[in-house]
C-alpha positions as CSV (number, residue, x, y, z in Angstrom):
1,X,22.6,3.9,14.6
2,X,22.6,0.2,15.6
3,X,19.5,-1.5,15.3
4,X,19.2,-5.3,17.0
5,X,17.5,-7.7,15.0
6,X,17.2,-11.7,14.4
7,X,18.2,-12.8,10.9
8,X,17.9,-16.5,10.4
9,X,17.5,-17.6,14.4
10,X,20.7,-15.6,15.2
11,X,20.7,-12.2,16.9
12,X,22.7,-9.1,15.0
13,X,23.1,-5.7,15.9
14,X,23.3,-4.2,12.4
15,X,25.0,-0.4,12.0
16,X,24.0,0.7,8.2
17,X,22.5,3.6,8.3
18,X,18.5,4.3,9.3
19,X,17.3,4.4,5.5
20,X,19.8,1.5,4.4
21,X,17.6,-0.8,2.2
22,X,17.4,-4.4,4.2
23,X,19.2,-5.9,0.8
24,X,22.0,-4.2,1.5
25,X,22.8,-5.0,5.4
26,X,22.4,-8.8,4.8
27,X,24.7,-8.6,2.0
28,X,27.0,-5.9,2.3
29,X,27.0,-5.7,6.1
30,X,26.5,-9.4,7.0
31,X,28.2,-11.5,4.3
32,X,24.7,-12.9,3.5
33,X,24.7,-12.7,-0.4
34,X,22.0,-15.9,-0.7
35,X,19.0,-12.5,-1.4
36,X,19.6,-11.0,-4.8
37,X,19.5,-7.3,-6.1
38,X,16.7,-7.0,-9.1
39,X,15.4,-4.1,-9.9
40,X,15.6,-1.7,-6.7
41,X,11.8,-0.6,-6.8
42,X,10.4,-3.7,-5.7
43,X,9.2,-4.7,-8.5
44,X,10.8,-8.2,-9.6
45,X,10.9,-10.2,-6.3
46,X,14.7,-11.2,-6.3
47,X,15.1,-9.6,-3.2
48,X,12.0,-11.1,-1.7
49,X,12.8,-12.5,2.4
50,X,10.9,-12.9,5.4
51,X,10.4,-10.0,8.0
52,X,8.0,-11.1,11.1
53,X,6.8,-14.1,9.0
54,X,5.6,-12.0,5.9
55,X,7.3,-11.7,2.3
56,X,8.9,-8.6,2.0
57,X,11.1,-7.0,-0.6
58,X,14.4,-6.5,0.9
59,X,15.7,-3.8,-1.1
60,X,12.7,-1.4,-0.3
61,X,12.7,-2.2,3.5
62,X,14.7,0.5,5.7
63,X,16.5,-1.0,8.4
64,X,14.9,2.1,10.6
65,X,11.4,0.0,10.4
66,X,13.4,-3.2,11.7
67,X,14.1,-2.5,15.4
68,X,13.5,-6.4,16.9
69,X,12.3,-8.0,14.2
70,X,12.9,-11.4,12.9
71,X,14.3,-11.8,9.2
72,X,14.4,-14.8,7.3
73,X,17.0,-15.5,4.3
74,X,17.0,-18.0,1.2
75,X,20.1,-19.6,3.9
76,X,17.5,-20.3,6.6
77,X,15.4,-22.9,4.5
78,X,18.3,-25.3,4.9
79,X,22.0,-25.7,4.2
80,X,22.2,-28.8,2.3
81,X,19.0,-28.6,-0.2
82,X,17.1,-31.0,2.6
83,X,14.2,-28.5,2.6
84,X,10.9,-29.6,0.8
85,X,10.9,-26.3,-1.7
86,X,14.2,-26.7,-2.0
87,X,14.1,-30.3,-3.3
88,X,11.0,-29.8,-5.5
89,X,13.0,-27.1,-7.3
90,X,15.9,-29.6,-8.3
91,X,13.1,-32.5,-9.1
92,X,11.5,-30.2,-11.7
93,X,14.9,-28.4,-12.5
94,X,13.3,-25.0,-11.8
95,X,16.5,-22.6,-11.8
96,X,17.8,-21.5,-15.4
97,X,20.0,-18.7,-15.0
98,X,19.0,-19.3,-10.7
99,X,19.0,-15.4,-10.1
100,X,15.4,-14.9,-8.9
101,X,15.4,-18.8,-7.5
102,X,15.7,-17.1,-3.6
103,X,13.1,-14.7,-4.0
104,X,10.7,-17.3,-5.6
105,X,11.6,-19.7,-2.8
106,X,10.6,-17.7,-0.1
107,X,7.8,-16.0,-1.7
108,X,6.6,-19.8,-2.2
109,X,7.8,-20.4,1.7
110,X,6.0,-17.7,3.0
111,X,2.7,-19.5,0.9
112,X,3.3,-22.9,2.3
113,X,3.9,-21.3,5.7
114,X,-0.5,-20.2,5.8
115,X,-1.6,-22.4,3.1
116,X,-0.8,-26.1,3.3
117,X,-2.5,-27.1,0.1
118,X,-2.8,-24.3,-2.6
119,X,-4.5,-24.7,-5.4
120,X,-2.8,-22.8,-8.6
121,X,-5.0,-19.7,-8.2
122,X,-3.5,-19.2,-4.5
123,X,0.2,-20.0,-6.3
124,X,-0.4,-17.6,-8.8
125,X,-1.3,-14.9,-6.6
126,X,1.3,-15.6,-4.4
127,X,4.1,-16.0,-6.5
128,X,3.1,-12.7,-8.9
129,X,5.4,-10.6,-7.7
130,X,8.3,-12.7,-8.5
131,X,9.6,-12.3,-12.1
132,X,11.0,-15.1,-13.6
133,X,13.3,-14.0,-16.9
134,X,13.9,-17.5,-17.9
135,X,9.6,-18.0,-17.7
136,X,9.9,-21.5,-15.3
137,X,6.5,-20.5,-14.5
138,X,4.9,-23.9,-14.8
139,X,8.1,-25.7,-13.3
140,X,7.8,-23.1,-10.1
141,X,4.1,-24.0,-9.9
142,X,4.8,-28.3,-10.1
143,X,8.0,-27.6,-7.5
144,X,5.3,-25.3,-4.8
145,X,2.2,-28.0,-5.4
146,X,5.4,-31.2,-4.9
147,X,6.5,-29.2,-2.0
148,X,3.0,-28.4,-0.5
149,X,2.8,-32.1,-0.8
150,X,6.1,-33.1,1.0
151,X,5.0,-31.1,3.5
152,X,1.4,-32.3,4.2
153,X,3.0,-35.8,4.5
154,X,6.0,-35.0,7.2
């Protein structure tokens, strides 16, 4: 099976198999090793990307359900740390041991994307299904609120 998709502007024909987890065509299949593995049940966010503009977890997404659509990687926020949530995370030195850093950043990217100026009940409940073993909680919330802020201004 080949299924045609967009991952981060560019169009890809990937040819895992139907019930291949999304996780594992961008990094097995298209060198894209920026989304992490976690847990495999969708339960810590590591994996977390974009599908159509929503957050997804990547490792519980079949490549069957992706026929067209557009996916968005950790790589597609920028290449050089220029992006807003990128920079907010060095300012407040956010990553410890940095696994779950690309599932929290576009977990909070897919926030900023409908909500230009959350308030830390809209972080919370945005960002809850990202686990964070090193607990940067309040540094993840300072980085999305100096982000949201960057952003209002450009």
């Amino acid at each position: 099976m080949s299924v045609n998709l967009q991952v981060n502007g560019k169009a890809v024909s990937a040819k895992s198999e139907p019930d291949t987890p999304l996780l594992w065509v961008l990094r097995d299949e298209l060198g894209m090793t920026g989304t992490k593995f976690g847990c495999g049940a969708a339960l810590c966010g590591a994996c977390t990307v974009h599908v159509n503009g929503q957050a997804v977890r990547s490792c519980q997404t079949p490549l069957s359900s992706l026929a067209s659509a557009k996916v968005a990687t950790v790589e597609s926020l920028s290449k050089d740390n220029s992006h807003p949530l990128q920079k907010a995370w060095i300012k407040h030195d956010v990553p410890q041991c940095g696994y779950c850093q690309s599932g929290q950043l576009m977990s909070a990217a897919a926030l900023l994307a409908t909500n230009k100026n959350p308030s830390d009940a809209d972080i919370d409940a945005a960002m809850s299904g990202n686990i964070c073993r090193c607990g940067t909680y309040t540094r993840i919330k300072a980085a999305v609120k100096d982000a949201a802020a960057a952003m209002r201004k450009a």
